[in-house]
SETORVO-742001 format. One record per residue (C-alpha): x, y, z. Coordinates in steps of 0.001 Angstrom, whole numbers, padded with zeros to 6 digits, always signed. Example, Ala and Ser with C-alpha at 12.3 -4.5 7.8 and 13.67 -1.06 7.14 Angstrom:
+012300-004500+007800;+013670-001060+007140;
***
This chain:
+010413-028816+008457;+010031-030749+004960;+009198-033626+006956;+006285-032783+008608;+003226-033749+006662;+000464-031406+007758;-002157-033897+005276;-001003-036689+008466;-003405-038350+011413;-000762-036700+013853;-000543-033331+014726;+001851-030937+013753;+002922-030749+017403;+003334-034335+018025;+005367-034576+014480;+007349-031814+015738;+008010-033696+019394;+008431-036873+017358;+011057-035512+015007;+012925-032460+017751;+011775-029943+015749;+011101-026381+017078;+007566-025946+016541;+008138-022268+015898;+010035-022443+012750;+007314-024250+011169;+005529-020885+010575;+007890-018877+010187;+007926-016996+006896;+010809-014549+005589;+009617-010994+005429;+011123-008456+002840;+013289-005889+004812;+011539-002531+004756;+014759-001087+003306;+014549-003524+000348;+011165-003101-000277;+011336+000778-000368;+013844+000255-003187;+011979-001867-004878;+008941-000014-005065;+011043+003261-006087;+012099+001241-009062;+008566+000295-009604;+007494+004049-009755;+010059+005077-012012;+009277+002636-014590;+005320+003576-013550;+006051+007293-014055;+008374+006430-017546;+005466+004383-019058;+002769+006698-017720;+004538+009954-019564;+004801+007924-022751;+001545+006548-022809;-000504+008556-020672;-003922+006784-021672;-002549+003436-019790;-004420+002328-016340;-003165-000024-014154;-003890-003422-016169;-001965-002112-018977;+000895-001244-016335;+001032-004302-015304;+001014-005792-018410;+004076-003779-019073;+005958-004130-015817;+005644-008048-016149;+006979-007930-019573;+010082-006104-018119;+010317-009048-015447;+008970-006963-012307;+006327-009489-011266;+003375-007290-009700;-000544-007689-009648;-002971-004456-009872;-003252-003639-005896;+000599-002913-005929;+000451-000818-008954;-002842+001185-008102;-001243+001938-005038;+001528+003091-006634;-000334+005076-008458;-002215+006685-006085;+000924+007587-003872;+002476+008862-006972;-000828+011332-007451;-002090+009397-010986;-004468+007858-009516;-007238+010804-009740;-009252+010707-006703;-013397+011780-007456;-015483+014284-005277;-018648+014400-007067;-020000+017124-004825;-016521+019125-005821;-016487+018926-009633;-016266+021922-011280;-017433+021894-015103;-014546+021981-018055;-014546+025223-019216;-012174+024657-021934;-014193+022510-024606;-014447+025090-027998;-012950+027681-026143;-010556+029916-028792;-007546+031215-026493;-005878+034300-028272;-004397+035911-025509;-001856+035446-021991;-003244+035349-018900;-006648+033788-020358;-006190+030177-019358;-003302+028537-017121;-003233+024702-016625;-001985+023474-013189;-001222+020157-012566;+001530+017730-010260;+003815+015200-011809;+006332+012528-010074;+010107+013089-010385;+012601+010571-009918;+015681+011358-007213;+018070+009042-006751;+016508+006414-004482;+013656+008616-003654;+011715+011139-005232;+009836+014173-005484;+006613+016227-006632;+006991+018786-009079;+003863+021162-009351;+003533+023561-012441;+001035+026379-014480;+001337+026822-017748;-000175+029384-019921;-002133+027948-022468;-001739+030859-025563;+002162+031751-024377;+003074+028521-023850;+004935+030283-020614;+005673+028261-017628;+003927+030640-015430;+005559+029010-011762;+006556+025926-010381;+007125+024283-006557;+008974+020994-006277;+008051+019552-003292;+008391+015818-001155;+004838+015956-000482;+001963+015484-002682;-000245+017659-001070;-002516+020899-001196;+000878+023359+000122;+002684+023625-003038;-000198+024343-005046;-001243+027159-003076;+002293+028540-003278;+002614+027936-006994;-000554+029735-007941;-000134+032850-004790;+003564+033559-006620;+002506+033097-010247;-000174+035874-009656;+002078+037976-007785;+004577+037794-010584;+002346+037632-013921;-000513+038968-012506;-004547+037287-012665;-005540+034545-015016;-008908+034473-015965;-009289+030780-015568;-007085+027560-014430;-007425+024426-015251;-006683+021233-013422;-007438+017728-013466;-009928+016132-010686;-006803+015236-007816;-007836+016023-004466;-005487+019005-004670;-007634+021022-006909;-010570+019807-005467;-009633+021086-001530;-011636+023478+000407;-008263+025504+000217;-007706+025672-003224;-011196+026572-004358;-011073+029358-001642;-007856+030863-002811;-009030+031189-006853;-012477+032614-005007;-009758+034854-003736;-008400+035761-006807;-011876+036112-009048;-010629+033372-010413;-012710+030763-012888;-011880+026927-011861;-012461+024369-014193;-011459+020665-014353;-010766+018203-017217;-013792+015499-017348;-013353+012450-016258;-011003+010092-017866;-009655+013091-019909;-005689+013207-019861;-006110+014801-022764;-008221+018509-021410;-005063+019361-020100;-002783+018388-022433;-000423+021472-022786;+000739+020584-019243;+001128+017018-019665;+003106+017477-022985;+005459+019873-020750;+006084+017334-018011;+006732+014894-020720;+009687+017187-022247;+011314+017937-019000;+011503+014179-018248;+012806+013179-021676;+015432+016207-022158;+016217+016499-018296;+015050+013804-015396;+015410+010509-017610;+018853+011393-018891;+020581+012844-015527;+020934+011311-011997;+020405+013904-009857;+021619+013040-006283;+019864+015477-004127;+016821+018315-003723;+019277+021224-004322;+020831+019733-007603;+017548+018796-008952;+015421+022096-008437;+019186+023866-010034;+018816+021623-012674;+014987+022655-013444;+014996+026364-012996;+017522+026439-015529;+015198+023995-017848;+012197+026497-017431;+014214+029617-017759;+015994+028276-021335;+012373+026886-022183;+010455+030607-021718;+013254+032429-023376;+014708+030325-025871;+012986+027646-027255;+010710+028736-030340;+007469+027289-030436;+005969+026430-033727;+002229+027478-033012;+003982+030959-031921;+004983+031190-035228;+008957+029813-033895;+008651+032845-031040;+009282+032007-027589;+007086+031915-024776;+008741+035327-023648;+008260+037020-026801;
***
């Protein structure tokens, strides 16, 4: 096929005739096996997710910046779409927004304000989606669903068995993901007399006492562990949660824990 000179006066199928060359191969172009590619992009998402909990303010051209430095050659399309699939790509309903109810708020009590919100875990050659609520004056992991979807299920299911086992929160806040922002969400904290609020756009930061969280169990637990399956994994974080609410002391609960 090196021989045929597609710049030349004859065509490619009388160069092919002239030389016995099966026309066909000319255009034929080596695709990546699905099989490959799905580990690839797994790989991709783990180093997206490790970057993203260290430096949570990156976007994607900083990502990429990063990923090419550690010799995974990608563009922004493959890492916004990694993004998205990985649920840090926040997805905006203008007509959904609910205000941030949070900004100069004092909390000095439990049950005043939970933060919800979904993070990517790592599984062996797959992953999963881990959703959690936090309290924001306890500290208290108030209930948690790990899921293989990232969709509007587990958060319903966190939130129905946190209030059935803590009882009502005055207000939760999330960030803008189409999660929180579903007709079946809003309906069940309606439900519930619940307040909804949602961090402003661009704002990691209104919801940071979740985000610090996920960024503890991945350092302490996901990043230093290979967990080969589902079971092993949600063993391996119920424990983390239950030694986190009962054990560790918190320094802005005056070294309590968020059981006290």
């Amino acid at each position: 096929p090196s021989l045929i000179n597609p710049k030349s006066k004859l065509s490619i199928r009388r160069q092919s005739e002239l030389l016995k060359i099966n026309r066909s191969g000319l255009y034929y172009k080596p695709r990546v096996k699905p099989e490959t590619r799905y580990h690839t992009e797994e790989a991709l998402m783990r180093r997206i997710d490790y970057w993203h909990t260290t430096m949570p303010c990156c976007g994607s051209r900083k990502l990429v910046t990063l990923l090419n430095g550690e010799g995974y050659h990608v563009g922004r399309k493959l890492v916004r779409r990694l993004m998205l699939q990985m649920g840090l790509h926040v997805i905006y309903f203008k007509e959904s927004i609910f205000p941030y109810l949070l900004r100069n708020k004092e909390v000095m009590f439990p049950n005043q304000v939970w933060s919800a919100d979904i993070t990517y875990i790592s599984l062996g050659r797959s992953h999963m989606y881990l959703t959690a609520l936090i309290d924001w004056f306890s500290r208290k992991i108030m209930g948690w669903t790990l899921s293989d979807t990232l969709d509007t299920m587990p958060v319903l299911e966190t939130v129905r068995n946190a209030v059935r086992q803590y009882g009502v929160p005055a207000i939760i806040n999330s960030d803008q993901g189409c999660q929180f922002t579903s007709t079946e969400y809003k309906n069940l904290l309606k439900q519930y007399h619940i307040c909804q609020s949602m961090d402003r756009k661009s704002r990691w930061a209104d919801n940071v006492r979740i985000e610090r969280w996920f960024r503890s169990l991945k350092t302490e637990l996901i990043y230093i562990n290979e967990f080969t399956s589902p079971k092993e994994l949600r063993s391996a974080i119920r424990v983390y949660i239950e030694q986190y609410n009962s054990l560790r002391p918190h320094q802005n609960l005056d070294n309590d824990t968020p059981d006290h």
